[in-house]
ROSE-4610 file (N, C-alpha, C; in Angstrom, 1 decimal, always signed):
// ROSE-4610
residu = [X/X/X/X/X/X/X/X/X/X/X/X/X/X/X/X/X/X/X/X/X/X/X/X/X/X/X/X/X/X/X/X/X/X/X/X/X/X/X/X/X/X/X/X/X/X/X/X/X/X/X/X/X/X/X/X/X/X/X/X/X/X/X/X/X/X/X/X/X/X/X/X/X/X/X/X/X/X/X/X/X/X/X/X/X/X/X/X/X/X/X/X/X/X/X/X/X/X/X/X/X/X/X/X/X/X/X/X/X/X/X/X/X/X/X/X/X/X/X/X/X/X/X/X/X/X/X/X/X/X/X/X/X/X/X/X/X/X/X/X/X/X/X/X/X/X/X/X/X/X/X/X/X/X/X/X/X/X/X/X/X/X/X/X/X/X/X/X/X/X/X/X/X/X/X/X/X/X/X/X/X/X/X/X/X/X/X/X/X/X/X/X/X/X/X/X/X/X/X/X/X/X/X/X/X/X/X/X/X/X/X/X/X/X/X/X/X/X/X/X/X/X/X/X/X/X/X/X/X/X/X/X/X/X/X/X/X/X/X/X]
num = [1/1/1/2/2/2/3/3/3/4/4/4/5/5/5/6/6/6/7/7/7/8/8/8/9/9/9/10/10/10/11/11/11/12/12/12/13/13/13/14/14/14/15/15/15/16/16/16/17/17/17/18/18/18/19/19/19/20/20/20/21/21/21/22/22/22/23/23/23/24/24/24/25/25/25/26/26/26/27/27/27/28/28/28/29/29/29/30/30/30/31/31/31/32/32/32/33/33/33/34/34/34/35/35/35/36/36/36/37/37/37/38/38/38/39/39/39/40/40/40/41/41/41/42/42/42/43/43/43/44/44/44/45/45/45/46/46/46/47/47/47/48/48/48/49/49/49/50/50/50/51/51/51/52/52/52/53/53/53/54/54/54/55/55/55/56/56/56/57/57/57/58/58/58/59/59/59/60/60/60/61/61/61/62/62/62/63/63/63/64/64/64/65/65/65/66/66/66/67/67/67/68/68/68/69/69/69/70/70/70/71/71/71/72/72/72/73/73/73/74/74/74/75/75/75/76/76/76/77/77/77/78/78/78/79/79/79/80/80/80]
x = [+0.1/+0.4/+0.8/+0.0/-0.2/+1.9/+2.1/+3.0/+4.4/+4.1/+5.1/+5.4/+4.6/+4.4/+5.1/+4.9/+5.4/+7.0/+7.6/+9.3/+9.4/+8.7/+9.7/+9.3/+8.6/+9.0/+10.4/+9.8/+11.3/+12.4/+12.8/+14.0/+14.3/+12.9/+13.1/+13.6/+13.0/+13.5/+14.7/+15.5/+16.2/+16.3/+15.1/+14.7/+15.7/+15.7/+16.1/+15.2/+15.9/+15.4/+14.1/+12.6/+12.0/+11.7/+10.7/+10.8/+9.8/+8.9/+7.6/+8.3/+8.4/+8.5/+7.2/+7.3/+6.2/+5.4/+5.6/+4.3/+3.3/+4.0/+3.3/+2.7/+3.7/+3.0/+1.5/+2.1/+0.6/-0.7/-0.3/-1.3/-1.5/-1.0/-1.4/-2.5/-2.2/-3.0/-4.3/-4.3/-5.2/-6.4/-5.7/-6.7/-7.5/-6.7/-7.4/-8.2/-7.9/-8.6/-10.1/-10.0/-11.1/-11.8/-11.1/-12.1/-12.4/-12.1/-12.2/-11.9/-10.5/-10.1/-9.6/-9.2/-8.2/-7.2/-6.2/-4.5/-4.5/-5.0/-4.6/-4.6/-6.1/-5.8/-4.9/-5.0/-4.2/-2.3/-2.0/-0.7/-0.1/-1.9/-1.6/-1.3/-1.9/-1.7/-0.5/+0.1/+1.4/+2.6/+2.7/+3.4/+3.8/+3.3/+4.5/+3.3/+3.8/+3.4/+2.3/+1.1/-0.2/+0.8/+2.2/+2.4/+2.8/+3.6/+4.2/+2.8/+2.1/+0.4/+0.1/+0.1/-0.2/+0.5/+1.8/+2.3/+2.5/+2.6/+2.1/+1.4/+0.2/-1.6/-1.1/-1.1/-0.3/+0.0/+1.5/+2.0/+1.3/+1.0/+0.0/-1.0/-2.0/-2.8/-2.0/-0.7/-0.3/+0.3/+0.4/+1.0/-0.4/-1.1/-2.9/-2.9/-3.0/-3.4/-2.7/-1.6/-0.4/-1.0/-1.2/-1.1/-2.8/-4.0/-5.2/-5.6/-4.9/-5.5/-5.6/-3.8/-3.7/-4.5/-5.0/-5.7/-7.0/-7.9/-9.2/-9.2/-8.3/-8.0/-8.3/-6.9/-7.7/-8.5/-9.3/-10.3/-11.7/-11.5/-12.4/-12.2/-11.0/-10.7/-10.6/-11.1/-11.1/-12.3/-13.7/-14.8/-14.7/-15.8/-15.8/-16.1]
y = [-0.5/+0.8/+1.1/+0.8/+0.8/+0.5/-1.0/-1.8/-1.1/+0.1/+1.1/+1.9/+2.6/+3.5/+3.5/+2.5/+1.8/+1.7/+0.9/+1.0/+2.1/+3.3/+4.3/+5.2/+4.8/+5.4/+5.1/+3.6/+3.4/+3.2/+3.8/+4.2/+5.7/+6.1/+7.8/+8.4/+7.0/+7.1/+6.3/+5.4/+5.0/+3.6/+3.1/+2.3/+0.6/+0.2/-1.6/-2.3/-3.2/-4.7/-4.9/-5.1/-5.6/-7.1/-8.3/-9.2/-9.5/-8.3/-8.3/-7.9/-8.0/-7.4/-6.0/-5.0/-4.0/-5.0/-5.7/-6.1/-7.0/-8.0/-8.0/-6.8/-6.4/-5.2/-4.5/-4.3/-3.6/-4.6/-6.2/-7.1/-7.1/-7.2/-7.4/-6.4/-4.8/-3.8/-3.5/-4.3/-4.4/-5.3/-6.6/-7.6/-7.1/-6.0/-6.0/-5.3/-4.1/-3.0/-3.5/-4.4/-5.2/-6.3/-6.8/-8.1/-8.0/-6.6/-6.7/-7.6/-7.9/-9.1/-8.0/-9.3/-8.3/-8.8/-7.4/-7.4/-8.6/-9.6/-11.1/-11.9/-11.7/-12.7/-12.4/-11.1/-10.5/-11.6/-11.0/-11.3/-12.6/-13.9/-15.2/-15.6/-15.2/-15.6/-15.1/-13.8/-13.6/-14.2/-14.7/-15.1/-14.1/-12.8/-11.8/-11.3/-10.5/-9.7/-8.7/-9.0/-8.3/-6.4/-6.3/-5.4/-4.8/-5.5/-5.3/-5.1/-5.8/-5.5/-4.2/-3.6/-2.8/-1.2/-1.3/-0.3/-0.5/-2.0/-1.8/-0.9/-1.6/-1.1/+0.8/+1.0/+2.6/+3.3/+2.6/+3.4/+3.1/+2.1/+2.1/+3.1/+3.3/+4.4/+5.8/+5.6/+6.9/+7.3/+6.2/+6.7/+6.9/+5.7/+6.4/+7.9/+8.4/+9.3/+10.7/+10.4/+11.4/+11.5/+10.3/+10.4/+11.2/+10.7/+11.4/+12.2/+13.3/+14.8/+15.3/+15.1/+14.9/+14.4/+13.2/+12.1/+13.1/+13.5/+13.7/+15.3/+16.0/+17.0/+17.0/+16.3/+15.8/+15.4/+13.7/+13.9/+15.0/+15.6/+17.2/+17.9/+18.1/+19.1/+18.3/+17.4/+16.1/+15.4/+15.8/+15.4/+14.5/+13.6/+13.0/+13.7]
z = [-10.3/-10.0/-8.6/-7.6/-6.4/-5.5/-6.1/-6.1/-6.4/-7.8/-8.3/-7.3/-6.8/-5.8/-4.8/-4.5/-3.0/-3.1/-4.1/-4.6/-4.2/-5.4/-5.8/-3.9/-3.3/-2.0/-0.9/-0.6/-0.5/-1.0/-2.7/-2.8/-2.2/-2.5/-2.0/-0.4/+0.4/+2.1/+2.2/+0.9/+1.3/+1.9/+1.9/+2.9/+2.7/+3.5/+3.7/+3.3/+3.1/+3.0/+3.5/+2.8/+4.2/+3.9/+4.5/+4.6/+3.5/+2.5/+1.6/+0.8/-0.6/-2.2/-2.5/-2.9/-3.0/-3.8/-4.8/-4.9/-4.3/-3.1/-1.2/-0.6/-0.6/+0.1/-0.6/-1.8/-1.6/-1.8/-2.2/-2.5/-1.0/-0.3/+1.3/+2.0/+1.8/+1.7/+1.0/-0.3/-0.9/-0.4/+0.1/+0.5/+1.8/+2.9/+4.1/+3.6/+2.7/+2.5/+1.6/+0.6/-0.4/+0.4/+1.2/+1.9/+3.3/+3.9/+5.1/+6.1/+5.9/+6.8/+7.8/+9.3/+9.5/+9.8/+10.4/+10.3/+10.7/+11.9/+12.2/+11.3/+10.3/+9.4/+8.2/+7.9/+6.3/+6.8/+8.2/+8.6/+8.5/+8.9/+8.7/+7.6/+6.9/+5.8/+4.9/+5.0/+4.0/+5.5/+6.3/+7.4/+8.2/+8.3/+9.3/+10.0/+11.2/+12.1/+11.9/+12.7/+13.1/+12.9/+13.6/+13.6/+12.1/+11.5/+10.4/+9.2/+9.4/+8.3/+8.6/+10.1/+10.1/+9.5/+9.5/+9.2/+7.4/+6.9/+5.4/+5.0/+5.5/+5.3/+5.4/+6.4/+6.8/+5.7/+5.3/+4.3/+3.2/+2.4/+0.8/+1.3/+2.2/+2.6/+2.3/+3.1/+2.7/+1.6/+0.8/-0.6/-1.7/-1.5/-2.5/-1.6/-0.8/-0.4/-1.2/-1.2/-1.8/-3.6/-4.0/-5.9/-5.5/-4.8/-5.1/-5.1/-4.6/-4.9/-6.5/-6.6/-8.6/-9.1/-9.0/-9.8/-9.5/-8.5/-8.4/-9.4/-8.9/-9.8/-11.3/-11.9/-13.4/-13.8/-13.0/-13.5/-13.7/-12.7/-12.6/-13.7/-14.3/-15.2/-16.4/-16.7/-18.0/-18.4/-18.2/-18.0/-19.9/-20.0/-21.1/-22.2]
């Protein structure tokens, strides 16, 4: 889902080429955010830039951020 997200953003900004597939990207985001590594090691290991993890990490933050208001909403109004 996470990985969907991320596409349909950058088709929406239009965006280039980058050097990660969304589903890098957000596996990348995921791992700093789940294992607490950090951007040095998240970066060593997919091969790019301390800087470039960081502005991943960034955007997936800012795209969960965008779907969770909806998401917390429903579940509120959907109890079991």
């Amino acid at each position: 889902m996470v990985s969907w997200l991320i596409c349909a953003r950058r088709r929406k900004l239009n965006s280039c080429q980058h050097r990660l597939s969304c589903i890098h990207r957000a596996l990348l985001a995921l791992v700093h955010i789940r294992k607490d590594e950090t951007l040095i090691q998240v970066g060593a290991g997919f091969g790019i830039s301390t800087r470039a993890v960081g502005r991943y990490v960034t955007e997936t933050l800012e795209v969960l951020a965008h779907v969770a208001d909806p998401l917390l909403i429903f579940v509120a109004s959907n109890p079991r």
